[in-house]
KEFI-930017 format. One record per atom (N, C-alpha, C): residue number from 1; residue in three letters; atom name; z, y, x. Coordinates in steps of 0.001 Angstrom, whole numbers, plus 524288, in hexadecimal, padded with zeros to 5 digits. Each point is the difference from the previous one (the first is absolute). Example, Ala and Ser with C-alpha at 12.3 -4.5 7.8 and 13.67 -1.06 7.14 Angstrom:
KEFI-930017
  num  residu  atome      Z      Y      X
    1     ala      N  81E78  7E9C6  83386
    1     ala     CA  80000  804A6  7FC86
    1     ala      C  80000  804B0  80384
    2     ser      N  7FD30  8041A  7FEA2
    2     ser     CA  8003C  804A6  80334
    2     ser      C  802DA  80442  7FCFE
end
This chain:
KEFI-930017
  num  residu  atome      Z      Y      X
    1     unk      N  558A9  42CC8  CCE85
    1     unk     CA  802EF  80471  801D7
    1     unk      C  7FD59  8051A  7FE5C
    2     unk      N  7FA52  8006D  7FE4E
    2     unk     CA  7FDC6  8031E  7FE62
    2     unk      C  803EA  8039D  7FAEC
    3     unk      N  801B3  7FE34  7FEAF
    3     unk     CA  80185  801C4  7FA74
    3     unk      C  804B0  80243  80044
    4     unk      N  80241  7FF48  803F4
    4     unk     CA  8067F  80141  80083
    4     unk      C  7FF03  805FE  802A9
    5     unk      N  8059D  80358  7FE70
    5     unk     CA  7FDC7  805E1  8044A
    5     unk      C  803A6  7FBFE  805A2
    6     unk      N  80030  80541  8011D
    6     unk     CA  801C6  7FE9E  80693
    6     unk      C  80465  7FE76  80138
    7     unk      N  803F5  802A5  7FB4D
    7     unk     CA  8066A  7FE38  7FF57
    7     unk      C  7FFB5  7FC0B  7FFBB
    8     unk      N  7FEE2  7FED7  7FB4E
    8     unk     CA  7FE88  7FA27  7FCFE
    8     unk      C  7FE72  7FBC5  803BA
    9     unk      N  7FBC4  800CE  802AE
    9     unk     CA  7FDE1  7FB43  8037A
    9     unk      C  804B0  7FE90  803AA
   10     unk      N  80223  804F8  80276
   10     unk     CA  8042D  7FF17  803FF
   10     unk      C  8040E  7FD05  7FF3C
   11     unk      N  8029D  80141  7FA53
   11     unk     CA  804FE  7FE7F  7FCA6
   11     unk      C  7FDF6  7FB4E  7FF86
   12     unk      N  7FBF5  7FDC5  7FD52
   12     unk     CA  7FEC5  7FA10  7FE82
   12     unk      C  80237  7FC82  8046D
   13     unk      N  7FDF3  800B0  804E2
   13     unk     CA  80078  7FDE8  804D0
   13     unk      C  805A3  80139  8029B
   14     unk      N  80215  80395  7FFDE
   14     unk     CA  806E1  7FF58  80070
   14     unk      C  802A5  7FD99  7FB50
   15     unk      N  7FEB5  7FF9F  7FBD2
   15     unk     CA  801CB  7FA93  7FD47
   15     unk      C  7FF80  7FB53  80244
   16     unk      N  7FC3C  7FE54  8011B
   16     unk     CA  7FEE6  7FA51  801FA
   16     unk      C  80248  7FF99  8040B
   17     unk      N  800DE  803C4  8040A
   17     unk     CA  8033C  80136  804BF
   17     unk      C  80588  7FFB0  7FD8F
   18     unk      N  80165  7FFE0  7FCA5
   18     unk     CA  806EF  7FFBD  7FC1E
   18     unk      C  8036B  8060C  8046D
   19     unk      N  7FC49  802F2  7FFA7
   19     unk     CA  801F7  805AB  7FFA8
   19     unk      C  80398  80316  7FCD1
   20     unk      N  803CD  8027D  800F7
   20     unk     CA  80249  80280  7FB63
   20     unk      C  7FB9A  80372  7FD4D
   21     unk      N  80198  803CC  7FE2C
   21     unk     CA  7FE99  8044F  7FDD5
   21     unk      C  8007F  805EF  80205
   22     unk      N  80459  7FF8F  802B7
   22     unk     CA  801E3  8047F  8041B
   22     unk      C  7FD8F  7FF8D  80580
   23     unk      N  7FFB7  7F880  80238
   23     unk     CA  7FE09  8009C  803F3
   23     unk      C  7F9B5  800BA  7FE39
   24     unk      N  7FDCB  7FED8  7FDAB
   24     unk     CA  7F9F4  80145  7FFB2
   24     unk      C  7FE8F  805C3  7FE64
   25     unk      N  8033E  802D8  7FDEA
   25     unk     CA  80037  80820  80082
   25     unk      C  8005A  800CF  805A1
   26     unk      N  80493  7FDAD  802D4
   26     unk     CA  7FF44  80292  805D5
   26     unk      C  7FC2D  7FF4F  8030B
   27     unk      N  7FD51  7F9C0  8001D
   27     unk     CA  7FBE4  7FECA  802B7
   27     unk      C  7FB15  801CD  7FC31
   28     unk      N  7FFB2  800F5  7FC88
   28     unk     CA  7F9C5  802E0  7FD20
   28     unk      C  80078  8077F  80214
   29     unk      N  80337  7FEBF  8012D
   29     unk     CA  800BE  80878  8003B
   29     unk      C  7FEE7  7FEA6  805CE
   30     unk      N  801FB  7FCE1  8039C
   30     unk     CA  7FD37  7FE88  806FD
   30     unk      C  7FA88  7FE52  7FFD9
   31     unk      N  7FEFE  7FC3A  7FCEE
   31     unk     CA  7FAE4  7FFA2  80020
   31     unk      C  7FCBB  8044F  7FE53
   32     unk      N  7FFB9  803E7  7FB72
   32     unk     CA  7FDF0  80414  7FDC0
   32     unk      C  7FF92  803FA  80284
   33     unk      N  80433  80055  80481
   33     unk     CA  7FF12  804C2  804A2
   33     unk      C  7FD1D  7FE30  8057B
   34     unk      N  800D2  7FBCF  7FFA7
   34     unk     CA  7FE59  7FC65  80616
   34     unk      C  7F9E1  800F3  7FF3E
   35     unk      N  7FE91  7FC52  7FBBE
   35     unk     CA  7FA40  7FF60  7FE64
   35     unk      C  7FFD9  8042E  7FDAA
   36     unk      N  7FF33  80364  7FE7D
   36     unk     CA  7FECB  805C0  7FD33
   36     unk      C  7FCE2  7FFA3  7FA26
   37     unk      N  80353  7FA8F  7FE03
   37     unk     CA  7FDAE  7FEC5  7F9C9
   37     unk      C  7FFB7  8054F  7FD2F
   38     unk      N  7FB32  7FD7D  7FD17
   38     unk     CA  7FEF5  8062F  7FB23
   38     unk      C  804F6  7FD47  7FC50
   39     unk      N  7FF85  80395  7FCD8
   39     unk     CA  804AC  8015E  7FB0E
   39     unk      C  7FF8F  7F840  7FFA9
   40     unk      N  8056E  7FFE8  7FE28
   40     unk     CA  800ED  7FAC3  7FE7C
   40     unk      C  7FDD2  7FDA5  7F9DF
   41     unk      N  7FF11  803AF  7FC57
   41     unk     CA  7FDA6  7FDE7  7FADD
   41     unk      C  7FACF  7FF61  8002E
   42     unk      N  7FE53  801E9  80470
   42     unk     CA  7F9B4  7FFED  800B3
   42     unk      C  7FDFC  7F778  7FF9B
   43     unk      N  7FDA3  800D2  7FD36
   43     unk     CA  7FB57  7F98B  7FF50
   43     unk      C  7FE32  7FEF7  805D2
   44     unk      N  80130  7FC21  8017E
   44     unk     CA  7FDF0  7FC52  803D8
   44     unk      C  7FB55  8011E  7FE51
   45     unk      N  7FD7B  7FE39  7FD5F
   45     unk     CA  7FA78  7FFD6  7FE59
   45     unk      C  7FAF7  80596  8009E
   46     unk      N  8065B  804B6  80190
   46     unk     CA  7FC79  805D6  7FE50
   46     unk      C  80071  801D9  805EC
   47     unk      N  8011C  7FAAE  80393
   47     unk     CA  800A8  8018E  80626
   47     unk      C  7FAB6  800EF  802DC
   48     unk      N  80156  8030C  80540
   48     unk     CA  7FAE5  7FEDC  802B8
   48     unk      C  8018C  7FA26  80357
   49     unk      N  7FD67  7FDC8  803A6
   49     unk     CA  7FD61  7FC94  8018D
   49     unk      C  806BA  8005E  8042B
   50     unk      N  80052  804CA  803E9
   50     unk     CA  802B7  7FFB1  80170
   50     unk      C  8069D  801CC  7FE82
   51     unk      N  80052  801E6  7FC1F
   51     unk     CA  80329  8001C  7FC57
   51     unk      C  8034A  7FA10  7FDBE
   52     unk      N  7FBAE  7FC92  7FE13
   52     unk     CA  7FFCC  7F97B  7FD86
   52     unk      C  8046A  7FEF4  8056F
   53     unk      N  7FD4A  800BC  80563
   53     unk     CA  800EF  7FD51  804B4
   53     unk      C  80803  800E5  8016E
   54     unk      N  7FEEF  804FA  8007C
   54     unk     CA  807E0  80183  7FF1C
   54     unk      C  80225  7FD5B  7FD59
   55     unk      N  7FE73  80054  7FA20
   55     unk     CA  80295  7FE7C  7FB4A
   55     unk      C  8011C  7FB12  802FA
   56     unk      N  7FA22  7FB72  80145
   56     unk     CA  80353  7FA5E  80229
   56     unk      C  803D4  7FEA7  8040D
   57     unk      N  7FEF0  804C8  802A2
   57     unk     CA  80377  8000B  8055D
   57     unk      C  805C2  8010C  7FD08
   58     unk      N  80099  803BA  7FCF7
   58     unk     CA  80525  8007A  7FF22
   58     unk      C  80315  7FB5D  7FC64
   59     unk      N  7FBC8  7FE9C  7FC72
   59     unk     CA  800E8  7FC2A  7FE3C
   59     unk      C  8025E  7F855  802BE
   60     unk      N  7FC78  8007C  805F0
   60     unk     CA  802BC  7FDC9  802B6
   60     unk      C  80421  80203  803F9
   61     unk      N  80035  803F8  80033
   61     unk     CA  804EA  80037  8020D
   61     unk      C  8055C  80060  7FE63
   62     unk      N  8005C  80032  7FA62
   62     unk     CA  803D5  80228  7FBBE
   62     unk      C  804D8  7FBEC  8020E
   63     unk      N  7FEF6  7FC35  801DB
   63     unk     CA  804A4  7FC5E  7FFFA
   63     unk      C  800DE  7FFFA  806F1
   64     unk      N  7FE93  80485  80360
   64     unk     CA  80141  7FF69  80292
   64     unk      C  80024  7FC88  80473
   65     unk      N  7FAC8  7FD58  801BF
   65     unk     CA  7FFB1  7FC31  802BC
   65     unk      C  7FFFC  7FF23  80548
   66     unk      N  800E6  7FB6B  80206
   66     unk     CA  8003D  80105  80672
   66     unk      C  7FB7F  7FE57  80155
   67     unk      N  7FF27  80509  802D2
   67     unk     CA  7FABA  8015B  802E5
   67     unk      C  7FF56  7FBBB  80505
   68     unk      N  7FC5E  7FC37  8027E
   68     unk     CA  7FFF6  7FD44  8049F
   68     unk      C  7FCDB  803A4  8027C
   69     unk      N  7FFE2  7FFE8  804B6
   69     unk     CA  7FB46  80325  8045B
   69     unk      C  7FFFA  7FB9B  8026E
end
């Protein structure tokens, strides 16, 4: 995941999720304001520590999952 920017990592993973293309713009623009991602072309790799940490969070949340408590 190092290698991908932030779009990229997100998009990979709403593929495998069989996401459209429209639905993964609406949910990357919620996640990008929720989590307060830097610019989306930015390198995984050129993250800070807690930067890396969002990116995975959004990355698991992209498909929207149900949360248990």
């Amino acid at each position: 995941m190092r290698e991908f920017s932030i779009r990229d990592a997100i998009q990979h993973f709403s593929w495998i999720y069989g996401m459209s293309d429209e639905k993964f713009e609406e949910r990357y623009k919620f996640l990008e304001k929720l989590l307060d991602l830097p610019n989306g072309n930015t390198r995984v790799k050129n993250l800070s520590g807690g930067q890396q940490r969002r990116t995975s969070l959004a990355v698991s949340l992209v498909s929207f999952p149900r949360l248990y408590v």
